[in-house]
Backbone as CSV, one residue per row, in Angstrom:
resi,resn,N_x,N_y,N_z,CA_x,CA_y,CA_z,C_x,C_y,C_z
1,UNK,0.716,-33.375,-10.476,0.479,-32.337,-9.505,1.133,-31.042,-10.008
2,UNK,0.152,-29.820,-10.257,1.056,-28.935,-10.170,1.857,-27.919,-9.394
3,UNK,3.128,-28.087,-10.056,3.963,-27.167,-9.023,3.758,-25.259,-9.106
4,UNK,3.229,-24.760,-7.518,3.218,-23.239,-7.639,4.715,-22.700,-7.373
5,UNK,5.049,-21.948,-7.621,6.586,-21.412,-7.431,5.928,-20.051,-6.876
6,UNK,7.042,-19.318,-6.321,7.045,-18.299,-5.495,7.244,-17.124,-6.319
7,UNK,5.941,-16.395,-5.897,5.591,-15.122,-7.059,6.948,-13.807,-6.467
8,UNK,7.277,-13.126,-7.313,8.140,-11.913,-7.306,7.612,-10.775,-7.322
9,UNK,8.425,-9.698,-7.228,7.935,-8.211,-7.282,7.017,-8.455,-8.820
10,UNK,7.688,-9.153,-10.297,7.120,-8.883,-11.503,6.044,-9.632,-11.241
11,UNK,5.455,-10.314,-10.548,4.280,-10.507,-10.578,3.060,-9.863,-9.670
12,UNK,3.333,-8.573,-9.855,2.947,-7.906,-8.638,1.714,-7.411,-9.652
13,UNK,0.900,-6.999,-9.901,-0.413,-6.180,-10.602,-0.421,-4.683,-9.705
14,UNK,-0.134,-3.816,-11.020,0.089,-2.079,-10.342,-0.916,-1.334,-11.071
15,UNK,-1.516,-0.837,-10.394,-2.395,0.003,-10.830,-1.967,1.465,-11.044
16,UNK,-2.739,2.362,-11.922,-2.611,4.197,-11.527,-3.761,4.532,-10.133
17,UNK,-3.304,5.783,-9.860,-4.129,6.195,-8.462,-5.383,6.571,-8.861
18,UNK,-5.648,6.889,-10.745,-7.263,7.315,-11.103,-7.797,6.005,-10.805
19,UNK,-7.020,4.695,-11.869,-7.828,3.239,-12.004,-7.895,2.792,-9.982
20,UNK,-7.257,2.819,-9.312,-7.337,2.922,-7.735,-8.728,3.783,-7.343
21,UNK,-8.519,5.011,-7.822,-9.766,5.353,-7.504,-10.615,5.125,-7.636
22,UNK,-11.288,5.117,-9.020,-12.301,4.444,-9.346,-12.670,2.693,-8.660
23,UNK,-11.528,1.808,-8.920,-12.373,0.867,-7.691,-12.792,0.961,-6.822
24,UNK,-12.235,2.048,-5.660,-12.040,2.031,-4.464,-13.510,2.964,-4.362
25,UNK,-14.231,3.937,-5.444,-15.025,4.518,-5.394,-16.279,3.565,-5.384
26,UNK,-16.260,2.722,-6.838,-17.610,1.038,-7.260,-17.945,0.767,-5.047
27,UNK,-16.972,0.617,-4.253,-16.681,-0.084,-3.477,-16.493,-1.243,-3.195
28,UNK,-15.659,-1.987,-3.927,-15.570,-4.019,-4.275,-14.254,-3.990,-3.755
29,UNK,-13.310,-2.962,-3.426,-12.289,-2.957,-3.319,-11.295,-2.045,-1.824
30,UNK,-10.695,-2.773,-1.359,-10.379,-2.057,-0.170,-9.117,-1.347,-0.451
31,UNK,-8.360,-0.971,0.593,-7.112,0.161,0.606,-6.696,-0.615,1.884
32,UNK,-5.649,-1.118,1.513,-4.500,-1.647,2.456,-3.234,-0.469,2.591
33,UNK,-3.579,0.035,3.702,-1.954,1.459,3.285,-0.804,0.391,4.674
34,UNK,0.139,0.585,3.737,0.973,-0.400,4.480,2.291,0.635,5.165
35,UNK,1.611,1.899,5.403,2.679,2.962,5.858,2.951,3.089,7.345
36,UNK,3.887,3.465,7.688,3.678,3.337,9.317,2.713,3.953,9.788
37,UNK,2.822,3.844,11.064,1.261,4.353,12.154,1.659,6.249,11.704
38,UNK,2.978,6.261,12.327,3.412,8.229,11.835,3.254,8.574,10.741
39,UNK,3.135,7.938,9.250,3.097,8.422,7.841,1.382,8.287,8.139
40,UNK,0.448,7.317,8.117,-0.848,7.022,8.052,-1.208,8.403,8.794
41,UNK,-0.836,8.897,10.240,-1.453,9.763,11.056,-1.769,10.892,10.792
42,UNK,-0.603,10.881,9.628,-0.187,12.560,9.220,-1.448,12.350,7.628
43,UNK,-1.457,11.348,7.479,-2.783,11.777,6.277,-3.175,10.493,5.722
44,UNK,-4.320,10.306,5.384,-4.600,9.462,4.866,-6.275,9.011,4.047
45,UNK,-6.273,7.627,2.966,-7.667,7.617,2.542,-8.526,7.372,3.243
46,UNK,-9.979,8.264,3.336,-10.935,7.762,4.303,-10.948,6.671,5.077
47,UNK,-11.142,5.483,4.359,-11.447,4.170,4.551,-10.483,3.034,4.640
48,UNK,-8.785,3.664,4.921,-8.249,2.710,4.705,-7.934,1.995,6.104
49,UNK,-7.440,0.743,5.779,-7.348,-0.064,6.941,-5.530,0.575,6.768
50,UNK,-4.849,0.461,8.012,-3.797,0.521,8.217,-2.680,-0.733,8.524
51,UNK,-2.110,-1.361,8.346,-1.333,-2.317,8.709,0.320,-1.824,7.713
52,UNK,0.956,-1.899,9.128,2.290,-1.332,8.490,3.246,-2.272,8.250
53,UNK,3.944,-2.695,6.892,5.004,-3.444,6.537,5.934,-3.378,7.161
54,UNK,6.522,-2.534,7.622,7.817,-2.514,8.044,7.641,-1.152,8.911
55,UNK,9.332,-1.657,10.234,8.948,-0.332,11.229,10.010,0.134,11.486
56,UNK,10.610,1.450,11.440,11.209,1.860,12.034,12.382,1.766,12.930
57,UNK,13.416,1.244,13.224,14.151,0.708,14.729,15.632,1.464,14.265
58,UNK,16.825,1.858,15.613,18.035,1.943,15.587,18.405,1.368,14.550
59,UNK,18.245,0.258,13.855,19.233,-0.343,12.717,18.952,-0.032,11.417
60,UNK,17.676,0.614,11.267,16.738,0.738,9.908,15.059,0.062,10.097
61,UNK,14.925,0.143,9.081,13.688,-0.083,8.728,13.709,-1.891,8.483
62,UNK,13.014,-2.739,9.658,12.254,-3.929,9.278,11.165,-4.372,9.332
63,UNK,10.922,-5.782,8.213,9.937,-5.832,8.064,9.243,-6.229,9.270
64,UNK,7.663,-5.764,9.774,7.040,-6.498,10.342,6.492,-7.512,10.682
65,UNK,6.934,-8.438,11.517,7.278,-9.924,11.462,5.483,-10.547,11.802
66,UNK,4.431,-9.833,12.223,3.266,-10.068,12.388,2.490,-9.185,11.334
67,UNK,3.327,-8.827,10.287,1.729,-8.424,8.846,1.105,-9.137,8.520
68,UNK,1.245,-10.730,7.946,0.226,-11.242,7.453,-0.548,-11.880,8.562
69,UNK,-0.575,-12.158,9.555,-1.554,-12.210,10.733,-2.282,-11.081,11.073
70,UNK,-2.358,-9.900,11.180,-2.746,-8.214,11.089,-3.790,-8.580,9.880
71,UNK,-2.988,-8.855,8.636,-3.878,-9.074,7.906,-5.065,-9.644,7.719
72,UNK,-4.607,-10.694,7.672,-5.571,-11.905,8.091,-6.893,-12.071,9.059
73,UNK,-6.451,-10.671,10.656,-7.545,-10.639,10.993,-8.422,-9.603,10.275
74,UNK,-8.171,-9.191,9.014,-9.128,-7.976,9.129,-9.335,-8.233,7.656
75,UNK,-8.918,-8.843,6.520,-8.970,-9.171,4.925,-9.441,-11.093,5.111
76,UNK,-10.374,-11.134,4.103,-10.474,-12.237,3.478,-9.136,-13.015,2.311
77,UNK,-9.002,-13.686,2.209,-7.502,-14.324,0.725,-8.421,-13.608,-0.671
78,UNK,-10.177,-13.424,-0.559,-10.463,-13.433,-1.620,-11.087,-11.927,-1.936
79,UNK,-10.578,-10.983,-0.592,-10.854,-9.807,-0.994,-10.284,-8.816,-2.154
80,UNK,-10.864,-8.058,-2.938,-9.710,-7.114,-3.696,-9.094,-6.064,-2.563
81,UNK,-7.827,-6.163,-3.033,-7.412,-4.822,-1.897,-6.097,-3.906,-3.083
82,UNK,-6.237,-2.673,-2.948,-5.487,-1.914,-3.628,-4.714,-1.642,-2.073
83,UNK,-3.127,-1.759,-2.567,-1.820,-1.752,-1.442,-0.803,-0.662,-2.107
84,UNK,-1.077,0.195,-0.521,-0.388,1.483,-0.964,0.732,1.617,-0.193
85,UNK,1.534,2.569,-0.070,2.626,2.601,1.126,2.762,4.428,0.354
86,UNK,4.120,4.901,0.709,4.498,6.336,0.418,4.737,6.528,-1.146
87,UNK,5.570,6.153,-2.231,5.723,5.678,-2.834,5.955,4.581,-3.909
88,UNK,5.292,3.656,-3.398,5.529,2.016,-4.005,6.330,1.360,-3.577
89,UNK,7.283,1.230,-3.110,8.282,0.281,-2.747,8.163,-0.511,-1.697
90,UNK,7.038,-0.307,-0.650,7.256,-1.112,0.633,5.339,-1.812,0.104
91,UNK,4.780,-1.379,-0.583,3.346,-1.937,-1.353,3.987,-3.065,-2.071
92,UNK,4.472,-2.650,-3.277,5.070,-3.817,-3.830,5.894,-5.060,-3.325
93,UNK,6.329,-4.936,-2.004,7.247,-6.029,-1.353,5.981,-6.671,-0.334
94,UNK,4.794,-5.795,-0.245,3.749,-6.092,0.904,2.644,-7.042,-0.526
95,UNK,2.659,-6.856,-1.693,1.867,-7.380,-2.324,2.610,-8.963,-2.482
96,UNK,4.029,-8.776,-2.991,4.343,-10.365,-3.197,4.010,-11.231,-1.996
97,UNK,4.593,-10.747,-0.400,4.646,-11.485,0.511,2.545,-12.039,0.849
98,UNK,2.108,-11.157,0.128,0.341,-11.338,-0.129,-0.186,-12.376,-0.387
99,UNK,0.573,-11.776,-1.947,0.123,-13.009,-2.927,1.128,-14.640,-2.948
100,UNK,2.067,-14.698,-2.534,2.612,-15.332,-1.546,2.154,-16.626,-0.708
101,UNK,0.908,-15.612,0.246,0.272,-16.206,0.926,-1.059,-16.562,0.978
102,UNK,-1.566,-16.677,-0.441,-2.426,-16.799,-0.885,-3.581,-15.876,-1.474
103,UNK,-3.442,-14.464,-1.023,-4.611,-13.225,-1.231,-4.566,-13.669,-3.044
104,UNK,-5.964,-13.201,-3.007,-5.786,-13.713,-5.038,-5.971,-12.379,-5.771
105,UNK,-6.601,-11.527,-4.810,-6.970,-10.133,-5.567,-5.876,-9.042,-5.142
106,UNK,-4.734,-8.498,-5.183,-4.259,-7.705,-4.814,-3.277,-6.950,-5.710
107,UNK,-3.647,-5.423,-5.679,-2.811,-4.607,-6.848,-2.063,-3.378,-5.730
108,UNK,-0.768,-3.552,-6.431,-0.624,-2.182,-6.113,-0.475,-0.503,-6.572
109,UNK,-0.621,0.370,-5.988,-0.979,1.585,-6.363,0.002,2.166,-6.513
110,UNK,0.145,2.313,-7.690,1.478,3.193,-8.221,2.029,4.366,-7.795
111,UNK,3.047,4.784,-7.633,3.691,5.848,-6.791,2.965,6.176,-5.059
112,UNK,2.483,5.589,-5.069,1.487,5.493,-3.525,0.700,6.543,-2.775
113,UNK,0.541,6.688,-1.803,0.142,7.598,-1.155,0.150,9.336,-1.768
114,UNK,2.173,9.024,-2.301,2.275,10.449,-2.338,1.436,11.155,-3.906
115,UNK,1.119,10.120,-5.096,0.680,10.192,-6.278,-0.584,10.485,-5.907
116,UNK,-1.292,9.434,-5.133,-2.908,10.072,-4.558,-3.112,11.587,-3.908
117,UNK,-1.992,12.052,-3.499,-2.106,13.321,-2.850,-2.024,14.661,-3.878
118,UNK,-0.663,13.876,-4.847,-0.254,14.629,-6.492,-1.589,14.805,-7.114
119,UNK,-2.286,13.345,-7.230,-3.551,14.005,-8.303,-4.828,14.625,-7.289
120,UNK,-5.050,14.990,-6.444,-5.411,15.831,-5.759,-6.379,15.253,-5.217
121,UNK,-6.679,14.085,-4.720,-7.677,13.235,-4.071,-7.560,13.329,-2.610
122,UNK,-6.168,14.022,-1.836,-6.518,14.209,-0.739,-7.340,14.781,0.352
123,UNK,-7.581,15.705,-0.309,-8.160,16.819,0.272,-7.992,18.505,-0.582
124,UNK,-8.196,19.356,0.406,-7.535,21.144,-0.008,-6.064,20.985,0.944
125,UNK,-5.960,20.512,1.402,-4.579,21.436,2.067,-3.471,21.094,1.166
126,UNK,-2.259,21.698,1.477,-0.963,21.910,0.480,-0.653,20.413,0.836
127,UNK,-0.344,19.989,-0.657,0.573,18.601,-0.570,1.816,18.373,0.717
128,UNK,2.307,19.743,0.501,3.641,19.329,1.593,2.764,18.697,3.341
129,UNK,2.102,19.120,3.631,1.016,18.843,4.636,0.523,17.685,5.018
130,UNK,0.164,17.157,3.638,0.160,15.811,3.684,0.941,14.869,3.381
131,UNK,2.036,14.881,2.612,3.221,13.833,2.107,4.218,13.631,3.568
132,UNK,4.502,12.702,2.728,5.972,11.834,3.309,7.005,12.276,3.343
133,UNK,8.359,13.255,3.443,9.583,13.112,2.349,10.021,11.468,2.401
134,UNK,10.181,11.321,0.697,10.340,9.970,0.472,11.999,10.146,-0.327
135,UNK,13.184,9.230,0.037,14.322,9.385,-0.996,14.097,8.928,-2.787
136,UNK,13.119,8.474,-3.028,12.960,8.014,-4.097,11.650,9.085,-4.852
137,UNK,11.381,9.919,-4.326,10.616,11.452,-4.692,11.480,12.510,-5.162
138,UNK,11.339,12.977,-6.346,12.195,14.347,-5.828,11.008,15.369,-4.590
139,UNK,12.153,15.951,-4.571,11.775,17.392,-3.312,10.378,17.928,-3.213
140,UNK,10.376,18.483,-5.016,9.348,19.419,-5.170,8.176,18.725,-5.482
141,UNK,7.977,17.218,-5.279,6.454,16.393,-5.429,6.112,16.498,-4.027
């Protein structure tokens, strides 16, 4: 019998926001933005489904104890989904707990949201307009 062991951040598959684009353009591939409801509101990709990793509270930021059910009602295990958040860090912890749970297609999008906005896929308005401030950004991205 073989034994599966429990995948890590390094087994995470990261994409750039052009190679993101371009799937997400073919259309075989969805956009999981795993940012809160307030980061998603303030901007976001056409078509993405929203489900937020983690929320907000007095103590910090935890994870959302109903994502992969959220998920689940709205993704197939065998859909592709490109998983974004502000910068990568809450994508990449939303892809292991994924793949994890069985999803087989899932990448995440490098520098996140705020890189899609950098290479100018958001729209016309000024980046600051649409971004996050993220601590792991400098200022002037």
């Amino acid at each position: 019998m073989e034994q599966t062991s429990t995948k890590t951040v390094d087994d995470v598959e990261s994409v750039d926001v052009y190679t993101a684009k371009g799937l997400l353009t073919v259309g075989h591939h969805r956009y999981l933005d795993v940012r809160t409801n307030e980061e998603f509101t303030k901007s976001h990709f056409e078509d993405a489904l929203n489900i937020p990793y983690m929320f907000k509270t007095d103590e910090g930021r935890i994870v959302n104890p109903d994502f992969l059910p959220q998920v689940a009602s709205v993704c197939k295990k065998d859909d592709n989904l490109i998983v974004a958040c502000n910068s990568g860090g809450r994508a990449t912890r939303a892809c292991v707990d994924l793949i994890n749970a069985g999803y087989e297609h899932v990448a995440n999008m490098e520098g996140g949201y705020s890189a899609w906005v950098d290479a100018g896929f958001a729209g016309d308005k000024p980046a600051v307009e649409l971004k996050t401030a993220c601590k792991f950004r400098p200022k002037d991205n």
